[in-house]
N, C-alpha and C positions, 0 to 999 in steps of 0.2 A: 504494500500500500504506500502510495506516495504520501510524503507530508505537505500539507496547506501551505501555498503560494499567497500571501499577502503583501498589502504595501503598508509604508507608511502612513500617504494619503489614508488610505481606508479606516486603519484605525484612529486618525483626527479627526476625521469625519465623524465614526462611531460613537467618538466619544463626547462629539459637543453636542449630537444629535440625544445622547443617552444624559444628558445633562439636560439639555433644554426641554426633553421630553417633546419637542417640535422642531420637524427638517426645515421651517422659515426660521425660526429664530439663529438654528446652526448653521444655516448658508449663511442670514447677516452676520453674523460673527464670522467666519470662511473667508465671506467675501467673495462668494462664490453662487452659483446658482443651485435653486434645489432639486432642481435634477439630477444635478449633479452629486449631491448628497444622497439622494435618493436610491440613485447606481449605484455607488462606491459601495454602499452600504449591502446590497442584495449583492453584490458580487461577492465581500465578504461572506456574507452567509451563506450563499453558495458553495464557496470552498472550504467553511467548517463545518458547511453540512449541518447547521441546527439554526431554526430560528431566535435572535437576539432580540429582537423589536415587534411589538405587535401596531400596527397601524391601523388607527380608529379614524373615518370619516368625520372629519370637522372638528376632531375633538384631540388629536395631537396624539401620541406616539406612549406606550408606555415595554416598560422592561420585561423581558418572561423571565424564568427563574435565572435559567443558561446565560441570560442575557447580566442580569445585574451582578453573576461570577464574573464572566468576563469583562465588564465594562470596571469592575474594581482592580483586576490585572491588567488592564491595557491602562489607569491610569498609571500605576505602576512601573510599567513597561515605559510611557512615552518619559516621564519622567526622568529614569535612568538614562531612557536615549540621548534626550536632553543634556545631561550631565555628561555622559559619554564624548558627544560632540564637545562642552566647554572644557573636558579633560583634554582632549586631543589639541585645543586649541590655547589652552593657558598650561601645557606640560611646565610642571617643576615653578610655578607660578603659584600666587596666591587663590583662593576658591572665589568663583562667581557666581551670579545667577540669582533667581529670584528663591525666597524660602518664605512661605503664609505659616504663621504662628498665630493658634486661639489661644483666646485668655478666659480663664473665669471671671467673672466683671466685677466683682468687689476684690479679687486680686490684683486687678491689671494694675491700679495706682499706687499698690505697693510694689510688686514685685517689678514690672515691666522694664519702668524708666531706665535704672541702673542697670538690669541684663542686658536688656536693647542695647545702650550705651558701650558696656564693656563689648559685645558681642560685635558692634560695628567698628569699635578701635583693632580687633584683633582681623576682622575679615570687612573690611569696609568695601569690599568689592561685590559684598552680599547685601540682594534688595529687601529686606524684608519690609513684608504687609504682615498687620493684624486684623483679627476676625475676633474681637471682643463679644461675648455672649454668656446666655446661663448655660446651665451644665448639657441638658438636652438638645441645644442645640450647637455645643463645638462636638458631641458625640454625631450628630448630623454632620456638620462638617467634615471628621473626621474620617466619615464612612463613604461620604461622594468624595475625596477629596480635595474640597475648598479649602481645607487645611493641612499640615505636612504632621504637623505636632499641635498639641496643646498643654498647657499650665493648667490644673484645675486641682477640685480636690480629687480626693481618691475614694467616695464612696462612689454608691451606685455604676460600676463600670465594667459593662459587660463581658462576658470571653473573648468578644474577636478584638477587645481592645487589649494591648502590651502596655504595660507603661512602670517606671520607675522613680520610687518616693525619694524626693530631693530635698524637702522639708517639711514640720511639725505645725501648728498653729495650735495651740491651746486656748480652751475658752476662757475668756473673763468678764465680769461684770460691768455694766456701765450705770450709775447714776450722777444725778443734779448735787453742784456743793452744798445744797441745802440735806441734802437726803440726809436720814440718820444714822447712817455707816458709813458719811463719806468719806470721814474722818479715819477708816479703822486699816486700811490697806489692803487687809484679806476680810475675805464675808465666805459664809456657807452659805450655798444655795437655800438651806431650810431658813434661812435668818428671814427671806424672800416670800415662803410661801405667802399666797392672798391679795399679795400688794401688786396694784398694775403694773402692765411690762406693754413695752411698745417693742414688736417681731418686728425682724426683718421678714419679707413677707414671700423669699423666693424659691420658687421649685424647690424639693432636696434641702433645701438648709432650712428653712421652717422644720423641716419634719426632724431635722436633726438637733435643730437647737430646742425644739420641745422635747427630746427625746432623753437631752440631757437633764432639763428640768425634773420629767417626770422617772428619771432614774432616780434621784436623790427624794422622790415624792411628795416635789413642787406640784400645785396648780396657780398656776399665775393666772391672774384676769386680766387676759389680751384687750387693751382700751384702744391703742392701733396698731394698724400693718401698715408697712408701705415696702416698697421692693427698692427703695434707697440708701443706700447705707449710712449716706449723710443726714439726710432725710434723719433715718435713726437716731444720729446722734445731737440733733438738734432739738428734737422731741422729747431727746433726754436730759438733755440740759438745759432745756424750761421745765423740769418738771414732771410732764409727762408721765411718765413710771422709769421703769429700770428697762433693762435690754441686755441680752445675753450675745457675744459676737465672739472674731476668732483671730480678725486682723484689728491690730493696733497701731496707730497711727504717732509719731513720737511726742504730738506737739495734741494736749488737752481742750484748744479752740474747736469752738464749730464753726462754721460759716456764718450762723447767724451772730457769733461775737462771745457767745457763753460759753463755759467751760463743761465739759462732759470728763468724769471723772470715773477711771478705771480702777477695779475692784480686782485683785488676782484671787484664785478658787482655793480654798483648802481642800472641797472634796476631789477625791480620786476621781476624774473624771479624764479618761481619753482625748489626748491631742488627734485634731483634723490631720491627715495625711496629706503633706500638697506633691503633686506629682507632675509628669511630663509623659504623655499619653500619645502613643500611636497607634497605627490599626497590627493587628497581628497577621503574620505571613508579608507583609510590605516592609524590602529593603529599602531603608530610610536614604535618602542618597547624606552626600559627605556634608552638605551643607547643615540637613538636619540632623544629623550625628555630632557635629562638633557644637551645635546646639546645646543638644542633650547634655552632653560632655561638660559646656560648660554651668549650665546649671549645676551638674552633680559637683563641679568645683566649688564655685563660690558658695555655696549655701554649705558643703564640710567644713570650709577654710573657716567661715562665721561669719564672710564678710554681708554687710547689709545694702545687699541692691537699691531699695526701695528709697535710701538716704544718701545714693551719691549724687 
């Protein structure tokens, strides 16, 4: 049996078609016609002999099962090609090319700044884009790839995702310098029970920061939610109630001018795991490797990204 004859063409085509889920939106991105999309595409499927693409009347294009395996390996695939070619062309040279980094969004303002930073001193001939998001959607990301890697925490993360803990976040309190423990440095969660608490109000971290409460056999009365992190701590320093968070900020202002005052836990309670996330079975090319790489440095070294 012979092996499948494809081109390049065909699997860019494939791929911006299996993205847009529409052969118009993938020709204007091409630049091409959709005919021409249209062909490349049946001709591939032709010589692997299985259909990738089911084509619905007026209603655009969607993936059969065959089809969303392969469309995750041909990202893959062109990828490397990609890199291949800038090997060939910057031999013995510094790395190029583009790299898309997600962030979990109440990390990206700590963490980001200073890796970004250190990250384009050491390979400034690398373009990176970020793709800021909650957690369910840099895992979307992740899986079309819009993104190469992600920063996030490390709960809820499926099997096809790989990824490695690069750093800890421990909970701690936040209340107003009026509150009655502002004074004391550490607070037990039980000190808490009954008194309003203003959540952060998003995917996965709601459930996790209630989860911590009601481990220690808090009921807090939720007075607000908002899915701001600033939001949060503004709320808490007018007053508001207290709030339970993971990132800390070095400087106790809020935006609104008050001071929100951090409480560290006496009870045993589990640090958030922050991680560096990619898809499994997907060679990371060099660019997102020395990424990785260096997160897992600087966060062993101690050094603080978020404050350079």
């Amino acid at each position: 049996m012979s092996e499948p004859s494809f081109t390049l063409v065909q699997l860019r085509y494939f791929e911006a078609a299996a993205r847009h889920l529409s052969m118009t939106a993938a020709s204007r991105e091409l630049l091409v016609s959709q005919s021409a999309v249209s062909t490349a595409i049946a001709q591939l499927e032709r010589e692997l002999g299985v259909q990738l693409l089911l084509r619905h009347h007026a209603r655009g294009l969607s993936l059969t099962t065959a089809g969303q395996a392969f469309h995750q390996r041909v990202l893959d695939f062109l990828a490397h090609g990609a890199e291949l070619v800038e090997t060939a062309r910057q031999a013995g040279t510094e790395l190029v090319g583009p790299l898309t980094v997600g962030c979990f969004t109440t990390l990206a303002p700590f963490r980001l700044p200073g890796l970004l930073a250190e990250f384009e001193d050491r390979h400034p001939q690398v373009r990176v884009q970020l793709r800021e998001g909650e957690h369910s959607a840099l895992k979307a990301a992740l899986r079309s790839g819009e993104c190469e890697v992600a920063l996030l925490y490390g709960y809820d993360l499926d099997d096809d995702i790989d990824r490695v803990v690069v750093d800890t976040a421990p909970p701690y309190v936040l209340v107003s310098p009026g509150h009655r423990l502002a004074t004391r440095g550490k607070v037990a969660l039980a000190d808490l029970d009954g008194e309003p608490m203003v959540l952060l109000d998003l995917p996965h971290s709601r459930e996790y920061l209630q989860s911590v409460l009601r481990g220690a056999g808090v009921e807090p009365e939720i007075r607000h939610r908002t899915t701001g992190y600033e939001t949060v701590r503004a709320l808490v320093a007018h007053g508001h109630g207290f709030a339970l968070l993971n990132q800390r900020p070095p400087a106790e202002s809020t935006y609104a001018g008050e001071r929100a005052v951090p409480l560290a836990l006496t009870d045993e309670v589990a640090s958030l795991e922050i991680v560096v996330a990619w898809m499994r079975g997907v060679r990371l090319t060099r660019r997102a490797q020395e990424f990785v790489k260096l997160c897992r440095e600087l966060y062993a070294s101690g050094k603080q990204m978020q404050k350079r």
